[in-house]
C-alpha positions as CSV (number, residue, x, y, z in Angstrom):
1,X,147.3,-36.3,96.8
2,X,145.3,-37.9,99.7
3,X,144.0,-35.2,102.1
4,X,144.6,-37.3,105.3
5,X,147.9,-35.6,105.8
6,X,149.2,-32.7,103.4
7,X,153.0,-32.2,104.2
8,X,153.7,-28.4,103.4
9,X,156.9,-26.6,102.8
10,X,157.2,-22.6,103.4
11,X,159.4,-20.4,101.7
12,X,159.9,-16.8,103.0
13,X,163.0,-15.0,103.5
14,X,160.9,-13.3,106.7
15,X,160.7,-15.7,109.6
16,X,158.1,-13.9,111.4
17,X,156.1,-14.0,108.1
18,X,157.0,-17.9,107.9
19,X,155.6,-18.5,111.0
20,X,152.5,-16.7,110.9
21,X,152.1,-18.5,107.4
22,X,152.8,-22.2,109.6
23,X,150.2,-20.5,112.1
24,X,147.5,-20.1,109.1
25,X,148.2,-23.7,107.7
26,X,147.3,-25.1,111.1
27,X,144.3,-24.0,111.5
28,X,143.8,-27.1,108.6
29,X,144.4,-30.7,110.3
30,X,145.1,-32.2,107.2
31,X,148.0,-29.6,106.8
32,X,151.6,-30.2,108.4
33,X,154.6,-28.1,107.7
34,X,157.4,-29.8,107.8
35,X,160.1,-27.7,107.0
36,X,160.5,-23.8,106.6
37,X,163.0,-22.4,104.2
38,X,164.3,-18.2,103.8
39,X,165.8,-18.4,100.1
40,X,165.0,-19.9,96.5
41,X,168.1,-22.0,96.3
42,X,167.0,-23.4,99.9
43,X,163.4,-24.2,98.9
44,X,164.8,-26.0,95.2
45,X,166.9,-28.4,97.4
46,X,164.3,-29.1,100.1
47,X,161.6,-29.4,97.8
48,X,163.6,-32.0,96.6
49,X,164.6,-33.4,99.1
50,X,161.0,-33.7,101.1
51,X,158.9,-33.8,97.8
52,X,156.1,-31.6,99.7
53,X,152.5,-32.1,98.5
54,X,152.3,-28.0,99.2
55,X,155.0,-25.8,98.9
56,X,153.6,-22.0,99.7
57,X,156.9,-19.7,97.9
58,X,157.5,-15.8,98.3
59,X,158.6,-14.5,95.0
60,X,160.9,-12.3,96.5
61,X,163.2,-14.3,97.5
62,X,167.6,-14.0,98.3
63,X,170.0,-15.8,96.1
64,X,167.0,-16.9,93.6
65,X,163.5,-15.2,93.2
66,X,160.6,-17.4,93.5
67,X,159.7,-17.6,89.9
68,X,163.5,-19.3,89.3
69,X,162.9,-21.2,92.2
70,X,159.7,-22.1,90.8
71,X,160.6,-23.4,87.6
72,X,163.6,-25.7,88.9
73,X,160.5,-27.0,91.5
74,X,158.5,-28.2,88.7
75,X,160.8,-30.4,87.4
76,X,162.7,-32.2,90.9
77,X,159.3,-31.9,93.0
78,X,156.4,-32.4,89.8
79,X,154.2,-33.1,92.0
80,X,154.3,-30.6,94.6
81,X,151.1,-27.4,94.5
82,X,153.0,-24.6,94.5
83,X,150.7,-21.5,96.0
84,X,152.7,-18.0,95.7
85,X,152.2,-15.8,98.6
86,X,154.1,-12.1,97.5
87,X,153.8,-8.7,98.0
88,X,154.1,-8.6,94.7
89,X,150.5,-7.3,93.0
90,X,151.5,-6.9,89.0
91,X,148.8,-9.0,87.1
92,X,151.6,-9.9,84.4
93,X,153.6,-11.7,87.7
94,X,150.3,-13.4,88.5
95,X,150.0,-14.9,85.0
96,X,154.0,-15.7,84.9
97,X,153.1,-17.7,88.2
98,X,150.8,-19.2,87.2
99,X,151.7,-20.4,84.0
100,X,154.6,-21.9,85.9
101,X,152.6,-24.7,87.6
102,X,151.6,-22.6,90.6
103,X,147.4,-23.9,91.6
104,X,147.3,-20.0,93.1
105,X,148.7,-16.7,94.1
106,X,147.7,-14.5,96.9
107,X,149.3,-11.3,98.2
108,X,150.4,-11.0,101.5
109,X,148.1,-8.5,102.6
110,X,145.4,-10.6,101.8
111,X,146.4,-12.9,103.0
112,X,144.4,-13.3,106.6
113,X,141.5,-13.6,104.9
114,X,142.3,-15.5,101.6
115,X,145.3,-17.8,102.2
116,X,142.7,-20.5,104.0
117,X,140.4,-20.3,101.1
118,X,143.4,-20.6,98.6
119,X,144.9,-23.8,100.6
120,X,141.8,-25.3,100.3
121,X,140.9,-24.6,96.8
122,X,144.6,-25.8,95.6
123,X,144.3,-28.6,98.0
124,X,140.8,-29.6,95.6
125,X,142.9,-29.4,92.5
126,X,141.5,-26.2,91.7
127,X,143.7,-22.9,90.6
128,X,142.6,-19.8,93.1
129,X,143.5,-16.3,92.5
130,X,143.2,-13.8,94.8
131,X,140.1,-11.0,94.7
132,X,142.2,-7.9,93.8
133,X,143.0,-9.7,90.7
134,X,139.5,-9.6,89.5
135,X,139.1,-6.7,87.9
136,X,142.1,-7.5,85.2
137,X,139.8,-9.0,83.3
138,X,137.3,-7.1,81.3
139,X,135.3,-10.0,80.4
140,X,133.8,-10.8,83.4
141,X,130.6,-9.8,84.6
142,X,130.2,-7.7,87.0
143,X,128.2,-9.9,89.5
144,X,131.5,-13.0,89.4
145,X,133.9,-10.0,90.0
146,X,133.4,-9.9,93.6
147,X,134.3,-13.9,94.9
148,X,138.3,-14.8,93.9
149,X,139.1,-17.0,91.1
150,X,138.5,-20.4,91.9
151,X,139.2,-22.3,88.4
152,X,139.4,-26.5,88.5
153,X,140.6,-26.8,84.6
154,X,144.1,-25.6,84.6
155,X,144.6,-26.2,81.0
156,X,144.3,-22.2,80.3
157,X,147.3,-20.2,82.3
158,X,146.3,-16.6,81.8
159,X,144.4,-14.1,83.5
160,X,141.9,-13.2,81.1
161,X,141.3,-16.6,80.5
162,X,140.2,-17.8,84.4
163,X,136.7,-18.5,85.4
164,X,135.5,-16.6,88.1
165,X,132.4,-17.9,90.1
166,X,131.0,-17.4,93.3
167,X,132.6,-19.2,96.1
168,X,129.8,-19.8,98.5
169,X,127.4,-22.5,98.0
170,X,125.0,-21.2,95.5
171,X,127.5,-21.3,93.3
């Protein structure tokens, strides 16, 4: 997807949440919401209809939870990143989204300080799950456990299989 302009749908069935969501996403000039929608049935037809390169979907969702909504997305809107953004904190819903499709997950109260980073991580191709999710995986050391998930292979869609590593620039 070129960067140059990113057009972004976002589902929410809370309009003040919807638009402080729109307000986050401009803070990115490649990033353009062009339509806002409040239920899952909603964001399936205009996801098809707008084929948005970004779709950013609340699981909790009227007439079709996110996860349904998700799964229709795939197939009529392939190539649309879908980024879930729920109150929803259950590491088994994190790996169900994201072995959906979804590039990333972040819960809404984190999300003033990670749904930028996330944007811009899915935006890179790269799979981004949020910091409260690190320590669901006993693998990891204890010094990658403190950055969120920032994983570019997407081939592996479970928790304990994500890559954590630093997000700043050492790396």
């Amino acid at each position: 997807m070129a960067t140059s302009s990113v057009r972004a749908l976002v589902v929410d069935d809370l309009e003040p949440f919807r638009r402080f969501v729109a307000s986050v996403l401009q803070e990115l000039p490649v990033v353009r919401v062009i339509c806002e929608a409040s239920d899952g049935l909603e964001a399936i037809q205009k996801a098809e209809e707008l084929q948005p390169d970004l779709i950013v979907l609340d699981l909790g969702l009227p007439k079709l939870n996110g996860l349904e909504a998700a799964r229709q997305i795939r197939k009529l809107s392939p190539n649309s990143k879908i980024l879930f953004l729920s109150q929803e904190s259950s590491a088994d819903v994190v790996e169900e989204a994201l072995g959906l499709g979804a590039f990333a997950y972040v819960v809404k109260s984190d999300a003033g300080s990670e749904l930028l980073t996330a944007v811009c991580a899915v935006l890179r191709g790269e799979t981004f799950v949020g910091r409260r999710f690190a320590g669901h995986d006993s693998t990891l050391s204890s010094d990658t456990q403190a950055s969120a998930s920032v994983r570019p292979n997407r081939a592996t869609r479970t928790l304990s299989s994500i890559r954590f590593k630093r997000t700043s620039a050492g790396g």
